[in-house]
C-alpha positions as CSV (number, residue, x, y, z in Angstrom):
1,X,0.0,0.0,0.0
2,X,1.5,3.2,-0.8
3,X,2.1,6.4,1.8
4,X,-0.4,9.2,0.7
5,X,1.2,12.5,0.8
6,X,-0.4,15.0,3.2
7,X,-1.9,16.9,0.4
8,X,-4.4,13.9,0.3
9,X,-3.5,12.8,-2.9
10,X,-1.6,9.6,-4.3
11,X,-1.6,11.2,-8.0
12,X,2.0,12.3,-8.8
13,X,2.4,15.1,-11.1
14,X,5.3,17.0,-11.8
15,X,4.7,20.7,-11.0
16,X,6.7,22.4,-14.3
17,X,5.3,19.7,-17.3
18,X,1.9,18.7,-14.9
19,X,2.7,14.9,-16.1
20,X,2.0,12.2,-13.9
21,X,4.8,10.0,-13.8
22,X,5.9,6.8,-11.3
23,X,7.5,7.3,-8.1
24,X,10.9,6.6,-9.5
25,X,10.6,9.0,-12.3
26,X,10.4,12.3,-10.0
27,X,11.9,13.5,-7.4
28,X,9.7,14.4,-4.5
29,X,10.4,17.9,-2.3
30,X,9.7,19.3,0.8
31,X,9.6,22.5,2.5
32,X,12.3,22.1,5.6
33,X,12.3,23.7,8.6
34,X,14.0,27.4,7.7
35,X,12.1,27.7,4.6
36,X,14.3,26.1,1.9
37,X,13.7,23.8,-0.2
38,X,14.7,20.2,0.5
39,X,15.4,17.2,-2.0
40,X,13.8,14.1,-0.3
41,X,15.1,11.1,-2.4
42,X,13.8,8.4,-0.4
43,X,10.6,9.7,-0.2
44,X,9.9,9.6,3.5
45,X,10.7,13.3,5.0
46,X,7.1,14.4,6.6
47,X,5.1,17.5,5.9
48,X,3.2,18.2,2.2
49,X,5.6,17.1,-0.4
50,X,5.5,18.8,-4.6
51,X,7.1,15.9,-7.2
52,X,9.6,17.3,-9.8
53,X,10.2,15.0,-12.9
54,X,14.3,13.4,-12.7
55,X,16.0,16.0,-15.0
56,X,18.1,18.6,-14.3
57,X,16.9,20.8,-16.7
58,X,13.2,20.2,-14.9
59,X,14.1,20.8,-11.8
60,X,16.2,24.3,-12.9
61,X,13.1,25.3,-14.3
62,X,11.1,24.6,-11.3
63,X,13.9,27.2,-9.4
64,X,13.9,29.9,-12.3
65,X,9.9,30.1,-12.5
66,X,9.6,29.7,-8.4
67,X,7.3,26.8,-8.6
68,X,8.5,25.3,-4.8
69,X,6.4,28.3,-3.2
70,X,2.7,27.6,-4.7
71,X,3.3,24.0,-4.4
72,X,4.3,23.0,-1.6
73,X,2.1,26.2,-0.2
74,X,4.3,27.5,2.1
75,X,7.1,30.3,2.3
76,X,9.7,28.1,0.3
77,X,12.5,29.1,-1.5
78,X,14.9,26.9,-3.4
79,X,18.6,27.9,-3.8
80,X,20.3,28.4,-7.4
81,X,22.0,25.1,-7.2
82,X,19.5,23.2,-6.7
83,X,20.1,21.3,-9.5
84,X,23.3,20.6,-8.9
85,X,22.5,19.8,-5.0
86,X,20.2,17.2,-6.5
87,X,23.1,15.8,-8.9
88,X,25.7,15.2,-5.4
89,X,22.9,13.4,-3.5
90,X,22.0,10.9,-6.7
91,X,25.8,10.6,-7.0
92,X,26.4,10.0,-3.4
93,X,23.4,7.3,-3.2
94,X,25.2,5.8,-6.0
95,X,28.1,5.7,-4.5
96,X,27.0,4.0,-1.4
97,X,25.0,1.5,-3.0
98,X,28.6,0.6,-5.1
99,X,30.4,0.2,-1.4
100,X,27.4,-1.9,-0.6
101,X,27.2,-4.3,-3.5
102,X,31.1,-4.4,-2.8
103,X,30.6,-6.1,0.4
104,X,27.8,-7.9,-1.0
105,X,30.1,-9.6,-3.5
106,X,27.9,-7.8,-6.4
107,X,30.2,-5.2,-7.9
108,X,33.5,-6.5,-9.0
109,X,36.4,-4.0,-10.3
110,X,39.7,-4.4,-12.6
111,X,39.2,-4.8,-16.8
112,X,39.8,-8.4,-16.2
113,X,37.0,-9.2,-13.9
114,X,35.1,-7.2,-15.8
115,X,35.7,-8.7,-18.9
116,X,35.4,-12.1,-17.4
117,X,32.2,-11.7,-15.2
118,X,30.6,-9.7,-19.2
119,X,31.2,-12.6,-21.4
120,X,30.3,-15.2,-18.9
121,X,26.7,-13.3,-18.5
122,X,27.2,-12.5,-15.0
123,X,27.3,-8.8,-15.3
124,X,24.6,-6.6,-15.5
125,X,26.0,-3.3,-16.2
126,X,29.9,-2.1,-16.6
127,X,31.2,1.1,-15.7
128,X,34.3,3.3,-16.4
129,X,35.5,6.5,-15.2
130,X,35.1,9.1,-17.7
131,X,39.1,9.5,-18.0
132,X,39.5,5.7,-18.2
133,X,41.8,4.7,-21.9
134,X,40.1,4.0,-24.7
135,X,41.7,0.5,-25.1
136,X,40.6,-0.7,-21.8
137,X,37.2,0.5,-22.5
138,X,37.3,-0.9,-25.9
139,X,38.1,-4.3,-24.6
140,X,35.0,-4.0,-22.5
141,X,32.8,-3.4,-25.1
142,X,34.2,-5.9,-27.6
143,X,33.3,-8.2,-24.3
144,X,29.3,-6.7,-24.4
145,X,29.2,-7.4,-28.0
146,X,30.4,-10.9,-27.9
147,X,28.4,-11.6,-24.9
148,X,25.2,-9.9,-26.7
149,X,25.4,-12.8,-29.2
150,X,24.5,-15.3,-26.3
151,X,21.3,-13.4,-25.2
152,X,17.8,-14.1,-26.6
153,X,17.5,-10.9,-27.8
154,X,21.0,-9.8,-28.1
155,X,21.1,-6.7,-26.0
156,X,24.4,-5.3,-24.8
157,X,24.0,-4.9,-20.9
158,X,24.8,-1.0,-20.3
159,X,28.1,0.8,-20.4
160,X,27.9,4.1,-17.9
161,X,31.0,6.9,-17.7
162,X,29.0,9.2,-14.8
163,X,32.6,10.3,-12.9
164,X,35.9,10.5,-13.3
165,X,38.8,9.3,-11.6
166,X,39.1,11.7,-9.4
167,X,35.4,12.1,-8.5
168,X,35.6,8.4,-7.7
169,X,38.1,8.8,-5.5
170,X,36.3,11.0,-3.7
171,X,32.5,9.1,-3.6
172,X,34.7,5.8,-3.1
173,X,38.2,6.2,-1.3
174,X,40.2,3.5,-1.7
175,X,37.4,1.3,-3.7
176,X,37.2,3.7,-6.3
177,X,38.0,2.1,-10.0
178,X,38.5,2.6,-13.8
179,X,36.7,-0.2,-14.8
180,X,34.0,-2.2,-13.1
181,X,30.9,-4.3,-13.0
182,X,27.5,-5.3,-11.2
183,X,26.8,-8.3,-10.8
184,X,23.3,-9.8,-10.4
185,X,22.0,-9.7,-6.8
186,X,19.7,-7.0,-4.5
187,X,23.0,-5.1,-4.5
188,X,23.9,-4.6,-8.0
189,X,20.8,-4.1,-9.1
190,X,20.5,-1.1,-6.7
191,X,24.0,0.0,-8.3
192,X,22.3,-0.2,-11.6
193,X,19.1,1.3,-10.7
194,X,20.7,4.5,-9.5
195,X,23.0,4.7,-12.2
196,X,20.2,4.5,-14.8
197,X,18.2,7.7,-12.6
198,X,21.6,9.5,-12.3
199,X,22.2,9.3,-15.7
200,X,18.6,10.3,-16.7
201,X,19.1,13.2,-14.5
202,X,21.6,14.5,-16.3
203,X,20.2,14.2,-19.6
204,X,23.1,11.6,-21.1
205,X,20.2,10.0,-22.3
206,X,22.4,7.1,-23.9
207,X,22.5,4.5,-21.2
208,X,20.9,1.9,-23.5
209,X,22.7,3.1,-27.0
210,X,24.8,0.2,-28.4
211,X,27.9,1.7,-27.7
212,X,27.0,2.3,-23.6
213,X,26.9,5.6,-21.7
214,X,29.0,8.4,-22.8
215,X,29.4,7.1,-26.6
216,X,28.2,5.4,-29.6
217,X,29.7,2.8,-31.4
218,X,28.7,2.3,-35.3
């Protein structure tokens, strides 16, 4: 049974395009205790919530045209970088659930495990830092291809480049990688779940594309 927001409605629709949309394609806000405007990602901060659709360019619009006040009816104002507050929480959620799926046994790093865990159909998604060489990340996708031919319906699992090295480091620590891979399990497909709405968010719009995230391969 799902929790009804205190506006007394279980519709969801996005206050800038007024489309209804799933729960996991917007991004719910709330109205915190000074006045600002508060990203609630897991949907469970209390008081009346406004839903925003996952894109950053949505959710700048909702700031520029001051939507956050008449929806959430209350004395709310969003900072500028809202957008990009929005961006560092999907990332850091990301990030956790990577450290997660670690322990879990679910998200494997190193070209050769990757490679290995791809054409053996144990992967479900790779990922590479944006900075990563092009060989290494060539040798991935010859691995997707090869493994696509083994499928039903010859899909490529999904190739994502969402940080760089550095960026890594600093979501990750020690943990963080160049190449990498979930693997199937609760874990991973968290991993993959928030790397599909992180992705999304930013408007990369090419997680799916044959050639992965970040490119396209003819």
């Amino acid at each position: 049974m799902g929790k009804k927001d205190e506006d007394g409605v279980n519709d969801r629709m996005c206050i800038v395009t007024r489309e209804k949309g799933e729960a996991d394609d917007l991004i719910r806000f709330v109205a915190g205790p000074d006045g600002s405007v508060v990203p609630d990602l897991k949907r469970q901060l209390p008081g009346r919530g406004c839903w925003v659709k996952a894109e950053r360019a949505i959710v700048d619009k909702a700031v520029a045209k001051k939507l956050f006040g008449r929806a959430l009816k209350a004395e709310a104002k969003a900072a500028p970088d809202l957008g990009a507050e929005v961006d560092r929480l999907i990332a850091a959620q990301l990030g956790g659930m990577m450290n997660m799926a670690r322990k879990a046994g679910q998200f494997i790093t190193g070209s050769s495990k990757v490679d290995q865990a791809v054409r053996a159909l144990a992967a479900l998604a790779v990922f590479h830092s944006t900075d990563a060489a092009a060989d290494g990340v060539r040798k991935i996708d010859q691995a997707r291809k090869a493994a696509s031919f083994l499928t039903d319906d010859e899909t490529e699992i999904p190739s994502f480049k969402l940080f760089s090295e550095s960026e890594l480091e600093g979501l990750l620590g020690s943990n963080a990688f160049i190449h990498a891979a979930a693997l199937a399990g609760q874990a991973g497909e968290g991993v993959v779940k928030r790397a599909i709405m992180l992705e999304k968010y930013r408007g990369d719009g090419q997680m799916m594309a044959k050639g992965g995230a970040g490119q396209t391969n003819q």
